[in-house]
N, CA and C atoms as a LAMMPS dump frame, in Angstrom:
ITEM: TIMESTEP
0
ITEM: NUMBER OF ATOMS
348
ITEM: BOX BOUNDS ff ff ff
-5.0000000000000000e+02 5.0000000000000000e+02
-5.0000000000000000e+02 5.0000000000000000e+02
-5.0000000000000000e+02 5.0000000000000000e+02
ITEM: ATOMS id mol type element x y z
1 1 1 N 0.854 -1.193 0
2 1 2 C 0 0 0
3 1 3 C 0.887 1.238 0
4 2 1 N 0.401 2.318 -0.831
5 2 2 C 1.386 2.934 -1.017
6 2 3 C 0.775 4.934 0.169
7 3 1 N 1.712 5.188 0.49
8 3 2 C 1.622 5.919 1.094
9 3 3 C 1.043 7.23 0.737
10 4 1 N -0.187 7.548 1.238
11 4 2 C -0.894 9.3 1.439
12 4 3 C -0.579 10.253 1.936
13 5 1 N -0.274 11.253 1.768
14 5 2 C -0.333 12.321 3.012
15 5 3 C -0.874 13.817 2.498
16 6 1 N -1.997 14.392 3.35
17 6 2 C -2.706 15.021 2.914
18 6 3 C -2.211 16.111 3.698
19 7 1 N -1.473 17.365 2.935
20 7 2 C -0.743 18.34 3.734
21 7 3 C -2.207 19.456 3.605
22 8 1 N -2.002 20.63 4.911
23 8 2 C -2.608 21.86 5.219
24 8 3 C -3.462 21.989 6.004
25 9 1 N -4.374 22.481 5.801
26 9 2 C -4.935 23.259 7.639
27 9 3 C -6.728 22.79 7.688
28 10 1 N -6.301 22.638 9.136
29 10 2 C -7.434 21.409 9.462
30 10 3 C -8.963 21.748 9.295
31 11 1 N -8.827 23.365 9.213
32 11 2 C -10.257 24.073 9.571
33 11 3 C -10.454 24.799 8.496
34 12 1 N -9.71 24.176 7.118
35 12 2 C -10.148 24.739 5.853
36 12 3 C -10.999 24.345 5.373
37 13 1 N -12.118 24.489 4.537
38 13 2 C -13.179 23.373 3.657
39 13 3 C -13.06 23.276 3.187
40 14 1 N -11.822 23.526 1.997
41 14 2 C -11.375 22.398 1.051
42 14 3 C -10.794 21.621 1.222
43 15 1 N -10.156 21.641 2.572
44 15 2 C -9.677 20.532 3.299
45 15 3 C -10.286 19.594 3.636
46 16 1 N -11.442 19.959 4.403
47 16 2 C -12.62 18.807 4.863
48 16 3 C -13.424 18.583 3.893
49 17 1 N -13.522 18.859 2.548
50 17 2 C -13.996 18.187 1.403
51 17 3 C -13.158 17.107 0.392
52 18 1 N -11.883 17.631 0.946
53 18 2 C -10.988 16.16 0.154
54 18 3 C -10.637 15.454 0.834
55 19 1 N -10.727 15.355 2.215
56 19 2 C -10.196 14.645 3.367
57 19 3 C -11.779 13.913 3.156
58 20 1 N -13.296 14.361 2.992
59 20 2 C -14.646 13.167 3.32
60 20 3 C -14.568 13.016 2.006
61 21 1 N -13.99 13.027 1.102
62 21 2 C -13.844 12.046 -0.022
63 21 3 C -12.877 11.311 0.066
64 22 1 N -11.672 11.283 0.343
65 22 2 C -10.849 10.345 0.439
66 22 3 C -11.29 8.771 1.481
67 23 1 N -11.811 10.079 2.069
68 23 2 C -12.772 8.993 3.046
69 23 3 C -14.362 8.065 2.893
70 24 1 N -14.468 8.794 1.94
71 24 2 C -15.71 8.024 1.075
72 24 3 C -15.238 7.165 0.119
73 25 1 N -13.67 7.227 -0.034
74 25 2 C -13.475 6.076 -1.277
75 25 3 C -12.65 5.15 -0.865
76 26 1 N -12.689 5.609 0.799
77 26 2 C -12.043 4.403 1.904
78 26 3 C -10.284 4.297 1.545
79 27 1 N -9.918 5.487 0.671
80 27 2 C -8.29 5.67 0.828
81 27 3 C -7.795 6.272 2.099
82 28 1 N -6.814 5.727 2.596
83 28 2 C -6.117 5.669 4.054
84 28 3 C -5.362 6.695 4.018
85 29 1 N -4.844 7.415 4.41
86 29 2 C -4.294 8.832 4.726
87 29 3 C -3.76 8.872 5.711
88 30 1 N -2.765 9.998 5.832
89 30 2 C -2.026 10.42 6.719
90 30 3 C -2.209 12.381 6.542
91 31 1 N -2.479 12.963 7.588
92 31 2 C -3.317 14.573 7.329
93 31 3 C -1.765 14.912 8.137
94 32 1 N -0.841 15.77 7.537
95 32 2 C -0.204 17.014 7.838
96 32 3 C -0.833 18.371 8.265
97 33 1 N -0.556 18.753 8.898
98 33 2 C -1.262 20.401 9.359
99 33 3 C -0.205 21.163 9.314
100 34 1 N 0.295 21.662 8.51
101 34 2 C 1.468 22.603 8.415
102 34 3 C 1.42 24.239 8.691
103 35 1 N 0.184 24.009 9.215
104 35 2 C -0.46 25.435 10.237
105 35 3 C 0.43 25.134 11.554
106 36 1 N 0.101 23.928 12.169
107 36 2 C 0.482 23.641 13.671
108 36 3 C 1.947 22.823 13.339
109 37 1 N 2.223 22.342 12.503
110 37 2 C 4.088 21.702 12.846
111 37 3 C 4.498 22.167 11.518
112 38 1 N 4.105 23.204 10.888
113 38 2 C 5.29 23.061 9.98
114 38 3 C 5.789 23.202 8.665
115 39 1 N 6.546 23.255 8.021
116 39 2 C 6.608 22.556 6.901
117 39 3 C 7.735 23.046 6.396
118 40 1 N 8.741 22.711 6.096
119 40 2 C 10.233 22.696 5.486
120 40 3 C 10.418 23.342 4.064
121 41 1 N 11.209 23.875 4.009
122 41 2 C 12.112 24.712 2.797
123 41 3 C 11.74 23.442 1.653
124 42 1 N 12.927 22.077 1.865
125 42 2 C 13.457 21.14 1.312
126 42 3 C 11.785 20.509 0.794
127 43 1 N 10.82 20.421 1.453
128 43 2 C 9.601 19.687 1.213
129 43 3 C 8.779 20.953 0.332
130 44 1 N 8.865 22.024 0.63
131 44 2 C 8.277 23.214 -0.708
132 44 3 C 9.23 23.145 -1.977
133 45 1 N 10.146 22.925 -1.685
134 45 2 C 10.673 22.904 -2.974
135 45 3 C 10.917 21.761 -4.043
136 46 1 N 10.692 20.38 -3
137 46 2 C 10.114 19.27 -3.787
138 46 3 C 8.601 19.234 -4.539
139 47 1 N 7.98 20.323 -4.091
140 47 2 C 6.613 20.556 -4.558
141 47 3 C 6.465 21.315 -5.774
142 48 1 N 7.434 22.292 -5.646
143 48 2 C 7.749 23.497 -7.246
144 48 3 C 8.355 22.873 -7.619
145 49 1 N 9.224 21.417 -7.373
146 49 2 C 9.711 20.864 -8.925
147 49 3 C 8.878 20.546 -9.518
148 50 1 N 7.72 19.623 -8.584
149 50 2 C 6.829 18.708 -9.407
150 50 3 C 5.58 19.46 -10.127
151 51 1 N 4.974 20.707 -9.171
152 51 2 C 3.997 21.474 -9.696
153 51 3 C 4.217 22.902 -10.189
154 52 1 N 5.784 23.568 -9.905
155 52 2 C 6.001 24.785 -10.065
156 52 3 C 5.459 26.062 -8.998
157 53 1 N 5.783 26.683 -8.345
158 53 2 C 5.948 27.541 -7.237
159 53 3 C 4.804 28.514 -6.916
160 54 1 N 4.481 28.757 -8.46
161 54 2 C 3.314 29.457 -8.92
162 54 3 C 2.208 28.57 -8.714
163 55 1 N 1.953 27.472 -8.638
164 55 2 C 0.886 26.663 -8.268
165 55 3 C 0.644 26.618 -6.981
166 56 1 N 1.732 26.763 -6.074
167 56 2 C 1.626 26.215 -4.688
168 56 3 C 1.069 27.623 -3.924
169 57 1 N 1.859 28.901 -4.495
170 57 2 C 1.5 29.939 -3.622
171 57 3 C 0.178 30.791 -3.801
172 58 1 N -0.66 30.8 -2.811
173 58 2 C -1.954 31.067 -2.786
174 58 3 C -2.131 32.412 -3.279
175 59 1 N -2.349 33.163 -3.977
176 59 2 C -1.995 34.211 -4.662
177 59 3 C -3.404 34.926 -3.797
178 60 1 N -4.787 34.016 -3.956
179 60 2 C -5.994 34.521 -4.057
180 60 3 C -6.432 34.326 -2.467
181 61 1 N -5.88 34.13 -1.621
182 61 2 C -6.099 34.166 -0.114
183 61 3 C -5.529 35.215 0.346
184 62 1 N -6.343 35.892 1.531
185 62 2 C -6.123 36.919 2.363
186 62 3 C -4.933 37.135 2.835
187 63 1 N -4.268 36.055 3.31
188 63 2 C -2.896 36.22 3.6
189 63 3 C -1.796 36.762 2.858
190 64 1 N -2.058 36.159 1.212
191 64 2 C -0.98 37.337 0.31
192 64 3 C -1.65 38.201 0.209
193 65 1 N -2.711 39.31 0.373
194 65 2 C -3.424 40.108 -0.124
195 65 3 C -2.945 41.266 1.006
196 66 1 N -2.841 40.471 2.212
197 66 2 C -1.763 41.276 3.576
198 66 3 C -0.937 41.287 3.661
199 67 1 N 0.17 40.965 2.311
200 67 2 C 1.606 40.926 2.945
201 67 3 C 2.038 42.221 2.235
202 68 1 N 3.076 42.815 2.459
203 68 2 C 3.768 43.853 2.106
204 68 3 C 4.092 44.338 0.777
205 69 1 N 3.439 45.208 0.019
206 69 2 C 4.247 45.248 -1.635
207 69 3 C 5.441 44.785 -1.572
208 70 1 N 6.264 45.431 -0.544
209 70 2 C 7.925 44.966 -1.274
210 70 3 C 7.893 43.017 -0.938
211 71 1 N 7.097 42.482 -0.5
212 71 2 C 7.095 40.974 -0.26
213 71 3 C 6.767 40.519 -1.719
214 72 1 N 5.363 41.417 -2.126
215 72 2 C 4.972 41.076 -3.667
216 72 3 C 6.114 41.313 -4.747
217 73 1 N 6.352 42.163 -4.171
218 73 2 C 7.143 42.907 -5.75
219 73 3 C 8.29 41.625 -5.95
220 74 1 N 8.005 41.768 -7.294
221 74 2 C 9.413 40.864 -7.929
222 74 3 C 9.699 39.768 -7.028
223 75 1 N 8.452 38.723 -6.99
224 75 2 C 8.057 37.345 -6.434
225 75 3 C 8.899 36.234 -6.974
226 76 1 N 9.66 35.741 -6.673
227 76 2 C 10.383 34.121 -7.396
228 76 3 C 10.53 33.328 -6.662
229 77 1 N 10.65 32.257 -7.094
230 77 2 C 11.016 30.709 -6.65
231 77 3 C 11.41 30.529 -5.023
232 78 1 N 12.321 31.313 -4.871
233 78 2 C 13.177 31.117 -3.245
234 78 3 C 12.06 32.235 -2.788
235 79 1 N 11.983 33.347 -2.818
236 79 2 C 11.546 34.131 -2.441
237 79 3 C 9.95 33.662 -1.631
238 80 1 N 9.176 32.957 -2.66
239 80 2 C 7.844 32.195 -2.521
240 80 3 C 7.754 31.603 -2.121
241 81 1 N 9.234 30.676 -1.605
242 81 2 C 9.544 29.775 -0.876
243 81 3 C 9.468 30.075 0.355
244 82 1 N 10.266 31.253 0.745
245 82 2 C 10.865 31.332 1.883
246 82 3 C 9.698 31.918 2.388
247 83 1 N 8.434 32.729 2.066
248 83 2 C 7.204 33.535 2.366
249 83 3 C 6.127 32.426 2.742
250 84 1 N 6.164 31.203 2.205
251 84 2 C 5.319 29.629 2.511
252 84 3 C 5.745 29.259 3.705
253 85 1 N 7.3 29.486 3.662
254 85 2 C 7.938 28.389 5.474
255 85 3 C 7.42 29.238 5.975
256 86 1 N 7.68 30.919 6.656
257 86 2 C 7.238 31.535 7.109
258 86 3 C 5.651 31.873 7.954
259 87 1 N 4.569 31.307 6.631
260 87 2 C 3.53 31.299 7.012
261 87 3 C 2.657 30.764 5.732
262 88 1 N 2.792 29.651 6.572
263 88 2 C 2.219 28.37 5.872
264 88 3 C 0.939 28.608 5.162
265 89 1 N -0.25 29.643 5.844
266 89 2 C -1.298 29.864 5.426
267 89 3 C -1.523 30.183 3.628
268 90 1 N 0.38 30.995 3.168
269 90 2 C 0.222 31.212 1.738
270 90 3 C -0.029 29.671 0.927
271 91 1 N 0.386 28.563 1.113
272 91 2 C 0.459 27.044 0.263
273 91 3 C -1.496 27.045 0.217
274 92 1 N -1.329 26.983 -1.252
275 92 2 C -2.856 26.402 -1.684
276 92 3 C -3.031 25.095 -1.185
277 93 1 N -4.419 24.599 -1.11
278 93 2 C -4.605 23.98 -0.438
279 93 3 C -5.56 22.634 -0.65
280 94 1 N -5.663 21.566 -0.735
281 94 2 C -4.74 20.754 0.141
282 94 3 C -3.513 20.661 -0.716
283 95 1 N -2.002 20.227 -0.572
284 95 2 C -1.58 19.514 -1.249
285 95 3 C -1.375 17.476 -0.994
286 96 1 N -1.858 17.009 -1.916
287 96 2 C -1.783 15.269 -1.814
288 96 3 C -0.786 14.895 -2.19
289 97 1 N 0.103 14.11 -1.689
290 97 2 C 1.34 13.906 -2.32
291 97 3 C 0.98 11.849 -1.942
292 98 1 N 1.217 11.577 -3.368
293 98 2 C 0.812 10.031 -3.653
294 98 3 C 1.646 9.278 -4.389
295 99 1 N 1.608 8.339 -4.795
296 99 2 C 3.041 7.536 -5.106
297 99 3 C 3.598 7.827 -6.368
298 100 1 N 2.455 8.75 -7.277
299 100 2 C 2.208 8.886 -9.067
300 100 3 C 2.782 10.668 -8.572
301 101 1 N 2.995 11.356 -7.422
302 101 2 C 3.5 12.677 -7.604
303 101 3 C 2.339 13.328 -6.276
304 102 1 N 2.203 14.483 -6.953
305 102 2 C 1.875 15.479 -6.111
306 102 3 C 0.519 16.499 -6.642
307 103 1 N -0.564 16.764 -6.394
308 103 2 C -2.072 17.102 -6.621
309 103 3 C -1.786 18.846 -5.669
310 104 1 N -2.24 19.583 -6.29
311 104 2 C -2.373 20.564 -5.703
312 104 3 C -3.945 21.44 -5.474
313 105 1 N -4.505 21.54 -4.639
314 105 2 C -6.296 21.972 -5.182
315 105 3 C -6.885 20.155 -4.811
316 106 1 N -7.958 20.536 -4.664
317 106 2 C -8.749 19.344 -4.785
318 106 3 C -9.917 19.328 -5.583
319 107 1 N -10.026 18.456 -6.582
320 107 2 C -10.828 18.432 -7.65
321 107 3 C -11.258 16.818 -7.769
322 108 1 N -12.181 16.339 -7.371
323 108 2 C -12.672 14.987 -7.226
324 108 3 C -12.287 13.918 -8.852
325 109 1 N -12.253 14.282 -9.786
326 109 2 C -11.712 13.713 -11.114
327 109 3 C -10.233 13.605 -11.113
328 110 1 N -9.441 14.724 -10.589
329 110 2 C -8.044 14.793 -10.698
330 110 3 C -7.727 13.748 -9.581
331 111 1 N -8.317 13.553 -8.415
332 111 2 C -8.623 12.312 -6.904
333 111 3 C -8.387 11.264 -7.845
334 112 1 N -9.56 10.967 -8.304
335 112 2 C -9.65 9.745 -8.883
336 112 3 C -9.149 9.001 -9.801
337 113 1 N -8.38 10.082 -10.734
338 113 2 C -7.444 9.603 -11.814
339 113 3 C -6.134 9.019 -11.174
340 114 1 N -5.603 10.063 -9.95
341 114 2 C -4.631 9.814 -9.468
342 114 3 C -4.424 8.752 -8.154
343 115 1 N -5.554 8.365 -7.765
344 115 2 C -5.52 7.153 -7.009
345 115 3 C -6.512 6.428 -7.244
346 116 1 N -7.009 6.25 -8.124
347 116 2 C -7.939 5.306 -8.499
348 116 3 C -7.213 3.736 -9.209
């Protein structure tokens, strides 16, 4: 059996909509909260290889919408990086990371293709 882990924050509802589907299709999981422990440089940046940096950082949540122009201005790779460890709340959400790669968003077809 190959290993789940459903990264981001527990009291999101797109969280608790891909977490009661995963659970409606009786796939076993492991839930990260990278609100409360965390989440590493080395593990965001295994994520912008696979999905690109621009996918991961929440552009359209309140949290970048509060951060500082000079944080916005002239946004890249490390930079987006280092603004995610900081405060985890920017990483879209959920990310699934499954044995075929890494799902960013939850979209019940993209679920099912990828662990079905």
């Amino acid at each position: 059996m190959t290993r789940i882990v459903i990264h981001g924050i527990a009291n999101c509802d797109t969280m608790k909509k891909a977490r009661t589907w995963l659970e409606g299709q009786g796939v076993a999981y492991e839930f990260h909260d990278y609100k409360k422990a965390g989440i590493s440089a080395e593990k965001l940046s295994a994520w912008a290889d696979a999905v690109g940096w621009e996918v991961l950082l929440n552009k359209a949540g309140t949290t970048f919408r509060k951060l500082p122009d000079s944080d916005k201005a002239g946004i890249d790779r490390s930079r987006a990086i280092a603004l995610m460890v900081e405060q985890p709340s920017l990483i879209k959400r959920p990310v699934l990371e499954h044995s075929g790669g890494v799902l960013v968003g939850f979209k019940p077809d993209a679920y099912a293709a990828a662990l079905g």
